[in-house]
N, C-alpha and C positions, 0 to 999 in steps of 0.2 A: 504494500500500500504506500504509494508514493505522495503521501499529504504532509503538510507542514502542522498543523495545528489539532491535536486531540480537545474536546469540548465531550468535559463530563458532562453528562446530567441532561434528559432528553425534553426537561420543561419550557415553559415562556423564553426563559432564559439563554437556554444552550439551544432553544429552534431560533431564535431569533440571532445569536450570533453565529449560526450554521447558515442560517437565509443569508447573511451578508458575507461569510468568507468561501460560500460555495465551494467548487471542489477541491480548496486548499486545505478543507476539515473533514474530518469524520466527527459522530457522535457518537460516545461509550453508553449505552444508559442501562441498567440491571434490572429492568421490569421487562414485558414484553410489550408494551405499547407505550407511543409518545404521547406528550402532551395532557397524560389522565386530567391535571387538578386542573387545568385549563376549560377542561368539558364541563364541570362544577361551577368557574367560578358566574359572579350574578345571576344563581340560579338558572344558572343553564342558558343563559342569556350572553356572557361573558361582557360584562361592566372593563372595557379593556385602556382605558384612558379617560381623561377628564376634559371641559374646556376652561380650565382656572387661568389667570394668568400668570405670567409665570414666578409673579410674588408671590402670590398668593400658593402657589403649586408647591413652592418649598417649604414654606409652614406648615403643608403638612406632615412634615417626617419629624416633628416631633425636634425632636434636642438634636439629630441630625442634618439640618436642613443645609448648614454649607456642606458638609462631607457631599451631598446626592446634589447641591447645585451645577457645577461641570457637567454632569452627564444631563443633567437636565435641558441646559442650555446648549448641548451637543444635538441630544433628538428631545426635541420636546412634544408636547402633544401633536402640534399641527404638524412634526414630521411624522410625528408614529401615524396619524390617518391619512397621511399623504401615501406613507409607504402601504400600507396595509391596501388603499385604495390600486397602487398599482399591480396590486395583487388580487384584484379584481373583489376586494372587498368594501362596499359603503357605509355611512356609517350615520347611525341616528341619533344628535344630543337633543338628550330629555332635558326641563326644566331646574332639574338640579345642578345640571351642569354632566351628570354621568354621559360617556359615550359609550354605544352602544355598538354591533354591526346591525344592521338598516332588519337584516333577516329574522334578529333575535335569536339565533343559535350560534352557541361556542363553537359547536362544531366547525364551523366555518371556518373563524380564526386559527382554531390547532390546525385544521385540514393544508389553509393556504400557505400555514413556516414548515408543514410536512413536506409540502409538495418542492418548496423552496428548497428544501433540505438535501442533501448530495448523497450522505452516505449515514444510515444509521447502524449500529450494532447492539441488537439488542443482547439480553440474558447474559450480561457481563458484569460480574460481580468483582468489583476493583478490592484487592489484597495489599496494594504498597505501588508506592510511586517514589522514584529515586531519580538522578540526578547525574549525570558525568559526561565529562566533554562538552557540555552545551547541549545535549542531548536528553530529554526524559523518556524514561524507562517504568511505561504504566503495565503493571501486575493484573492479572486478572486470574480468576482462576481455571483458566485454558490456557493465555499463553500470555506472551508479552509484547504489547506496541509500544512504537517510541514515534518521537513529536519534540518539534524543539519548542513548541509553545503547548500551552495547555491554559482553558480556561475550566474552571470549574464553576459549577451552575447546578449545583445539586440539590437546591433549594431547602426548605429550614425544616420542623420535625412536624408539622402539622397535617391531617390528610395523609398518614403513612402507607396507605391502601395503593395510594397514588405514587408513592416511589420516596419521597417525602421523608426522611425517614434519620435522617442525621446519620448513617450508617458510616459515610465518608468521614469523621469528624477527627475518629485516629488517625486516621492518615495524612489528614491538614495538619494537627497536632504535630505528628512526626515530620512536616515538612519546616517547622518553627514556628508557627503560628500561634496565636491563641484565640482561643474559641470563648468568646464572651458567653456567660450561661443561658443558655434558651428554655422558653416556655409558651404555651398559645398566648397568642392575640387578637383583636378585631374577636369578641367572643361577650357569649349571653356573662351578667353575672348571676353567680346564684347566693340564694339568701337562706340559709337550709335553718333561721332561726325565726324567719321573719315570715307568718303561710300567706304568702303573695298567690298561692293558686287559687285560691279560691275568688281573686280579683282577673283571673285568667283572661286575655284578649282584651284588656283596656288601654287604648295608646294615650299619650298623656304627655306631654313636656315637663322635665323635672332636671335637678340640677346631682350631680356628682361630686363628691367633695372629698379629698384624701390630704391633711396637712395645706400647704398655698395651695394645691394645684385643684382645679376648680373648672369642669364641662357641664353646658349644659345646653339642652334638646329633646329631639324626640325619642321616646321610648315607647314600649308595649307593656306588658306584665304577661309571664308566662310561666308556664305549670312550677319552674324551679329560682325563679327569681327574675330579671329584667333585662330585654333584650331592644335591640333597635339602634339607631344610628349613635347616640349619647354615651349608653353603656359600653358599648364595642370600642368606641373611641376611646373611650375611661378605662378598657382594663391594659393599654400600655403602661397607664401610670401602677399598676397593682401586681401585687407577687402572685403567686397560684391560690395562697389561703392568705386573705388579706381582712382589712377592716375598711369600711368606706361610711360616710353620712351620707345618708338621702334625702336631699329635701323635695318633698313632692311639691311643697306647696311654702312660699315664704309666708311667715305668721309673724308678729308682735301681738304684744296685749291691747297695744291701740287698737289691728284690725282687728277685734270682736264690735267694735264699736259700727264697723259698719256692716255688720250682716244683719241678717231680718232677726230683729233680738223674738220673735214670736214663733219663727220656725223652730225645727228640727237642728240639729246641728247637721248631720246629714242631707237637708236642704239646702242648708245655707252654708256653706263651705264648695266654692267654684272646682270641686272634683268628685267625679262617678259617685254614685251612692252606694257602689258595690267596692270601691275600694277603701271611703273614710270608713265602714264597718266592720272593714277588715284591721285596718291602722290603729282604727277606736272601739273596738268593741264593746267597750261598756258607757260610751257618752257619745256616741251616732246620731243615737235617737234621742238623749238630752236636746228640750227646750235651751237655745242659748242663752235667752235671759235669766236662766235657774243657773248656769254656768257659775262654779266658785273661781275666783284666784289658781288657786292649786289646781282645778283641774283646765283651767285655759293652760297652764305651762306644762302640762301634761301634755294637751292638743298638741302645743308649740313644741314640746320635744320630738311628738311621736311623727309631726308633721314636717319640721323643718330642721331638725337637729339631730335626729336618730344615727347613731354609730352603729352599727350588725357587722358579727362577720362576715365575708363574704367569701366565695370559690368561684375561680374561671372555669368558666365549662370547657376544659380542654378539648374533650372531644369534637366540640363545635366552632372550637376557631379556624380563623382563616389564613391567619397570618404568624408567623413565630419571629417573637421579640428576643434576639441573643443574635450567636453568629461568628464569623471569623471579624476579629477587632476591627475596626475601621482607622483608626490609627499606623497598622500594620499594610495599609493600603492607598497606593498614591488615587487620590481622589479625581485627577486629571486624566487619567488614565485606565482605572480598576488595573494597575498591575502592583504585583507583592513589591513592598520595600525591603524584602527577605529576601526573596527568590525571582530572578532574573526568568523572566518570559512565562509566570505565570501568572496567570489572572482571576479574578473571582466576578463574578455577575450575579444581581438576582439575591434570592431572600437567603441565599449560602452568608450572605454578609450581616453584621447587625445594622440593620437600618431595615425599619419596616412603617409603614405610612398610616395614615388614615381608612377609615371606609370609604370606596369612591372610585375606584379603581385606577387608583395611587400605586398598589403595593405591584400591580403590573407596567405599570406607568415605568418605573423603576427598574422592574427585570427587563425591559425591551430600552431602555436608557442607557444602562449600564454595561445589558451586553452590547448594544449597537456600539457604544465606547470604546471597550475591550475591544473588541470583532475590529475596529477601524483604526485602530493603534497597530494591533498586527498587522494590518495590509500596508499601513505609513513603513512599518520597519521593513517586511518584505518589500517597502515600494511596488506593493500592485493599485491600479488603481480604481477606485468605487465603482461597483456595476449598478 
């Protein structure tokens, strides 16, 4: 096999720097099909980019937003649907800003960086990756390819069904790396103290609070705690078993003053009557005006000040917060400041986005990056 560049990992990431370095690359991936978590993501729809601009586009990544701005500014949205489009893919932005393709099926987009794609090799379980001469020597457990570049794009531990799976992460380790701790993200939280199920299916705008840091949005209420755009965004800020305040509703003792002092509390309080029941069970249905002192600050705590612990539902995120350091990575480039001609793409790194379809925005950012660094060094030039 006479290719320059081996491209672990068969996701968003390694199809999209496979589509740009064409028959210079082959692709390693240890699943039998490409692109799985792609056919997943926006519900099956594939949320594959945003129309933010592009200030506003790097706010999203959180505490990372200079490390991911170069490659931002490298392919930014309006190249990623320019390119996509010349791939005979169109593309629909909805009112929130999410882009879509026009079709509504993923399929499409994994299909069109398949089609792009030169050479894949599937059911290749990597064992060790070494180093000599200017040449890499990837282990598999069949045989041995070498590559004088290598991007890896193996993406982070979430969706393991899908390939996902951090399996790579000794063998970054052993290339000198360090692998920042990962855990899901972009994920429901759950409230295993607090029985929000029986409030099931109420969407609601509420606010998120852990120490300063402070979201707030739409949410749902669902069978194990609260899901929707607000909490998903909130649990980068949180450990796997964490504590958060919820404020559904901001209270002072002033605002009893303006509610119907003749209702229900449950009336008169601007949220579901199936969820203050839940929150107040035993003062719902108190008249306000019989309302004591003590139990208005009751309201106010259960309403607006409540600390619970809480759990990520790993199972259901989307995104994994941790990764190989970003520090250890020229951000101009995605190549190691370790290791000479390798590169990282894609959620393999720590940096992972908002809900929105940020966290792909980034895998097709970052490898487009990589993928066009190595054609700079090979001097070939962009197709």
């Amino acid at each position: 096999m006479n290719k320059t560049t081996a491209i672990i990992g068969c996701g968003a990431a390694g199809l999209m720097a496979s589509s740009i370095l064409g028959p210079e690359a082959f692709v390693l991936e240890h699943g039998d099909e490409g692109g799985k978590k792609l056919l997943i993501t926006g519900g099956g729809r594939c949320n594959y980019t945003s129309s933010d601009s592009m200030e506003m586009l790097s706010s999203r990544y959180y505490e990372k937003k200079n490390f991911v701005s170069p490659a931002l500014h490298t392919f930014p949205p309006e190249k990623i649907t320019a390119y996509f489009e010349t791939l005979g893919i169109k593309s629909t932005v909805e009112e929130n800003g999410k882009v879509f393709p026009s079709s509504g099926k993923a399929r499409e987009i994994r299909d069109a960086l398949l089609d792009k794609t030169d050479s894949v090799i599937y059911g290749e379980k990597i064992t060790g990756i070494k180093k000599s001469g200017g040449i890499f020597h990837i282990e598999t457990e069949r045989k041995v390819y070498t590559a004088e570049f290598i991007i890896i794009a193996t993406g982070g531990i979430t969706f393991p069904e899908t390939g996902s799976d951090g399996s790579l992460n000794k063998i970054i380790r052993g290339l000198g790396h360090k692998i920042i701790a990962q855990h899901g993200t972009l994920t429901e939280i759950m409230t295993p103290t607090l029985p929000l199920f029986k409030a099931e299916g109420i969407s609601l705008t509420l606010t998120l609070k852990k120490g300063k840091t402070k979201v707030h949005g739409d949410a749902v209420i669902t069978k194990r705690g609260i899901s929707g755009p607000a909490p998903e965004n909130f649990s980068h800020y949180l450990e796997t078993k964490d504590e958060a305040t919820i404020e559904f509703l901001p209270l002072t003792r002033e605002s009893f003053s303006s509610l119907n002092a003749k209702a229900a509390l449950k009336n008169a309080l601007p949220l579901p009557e199936r969820l203050t029941a839940v929150l107040l069970p035993d003062l719902s249905g108190k008249r306000v005006s019989d309302l004591s002192n003590k139990e208005k600050d009751e309201i106010i705590h259960a309403l607006s000040g409540n600390t619970v612990p809480i759990k990520l539902n790993e199972r259901r995120a989307m995104c994994t917060k941790g990764g190989v350091a970003t520090d250890e990575v020229d951000r101009r480039t995605m190549e190691s400041r370790l290791v000479e001609n390798l590169y990282f793409a894609g959620e393999v790194l720590d940096v992972d986005g908002e809900c929105g379809g940020y966290n792909l925005t980034w895998a097709f950012a970052s490898a487009f990056t990589a993928a066009s660094e190595i054609r700079k060094k090979k001097k070939l030039v962009l197709s």
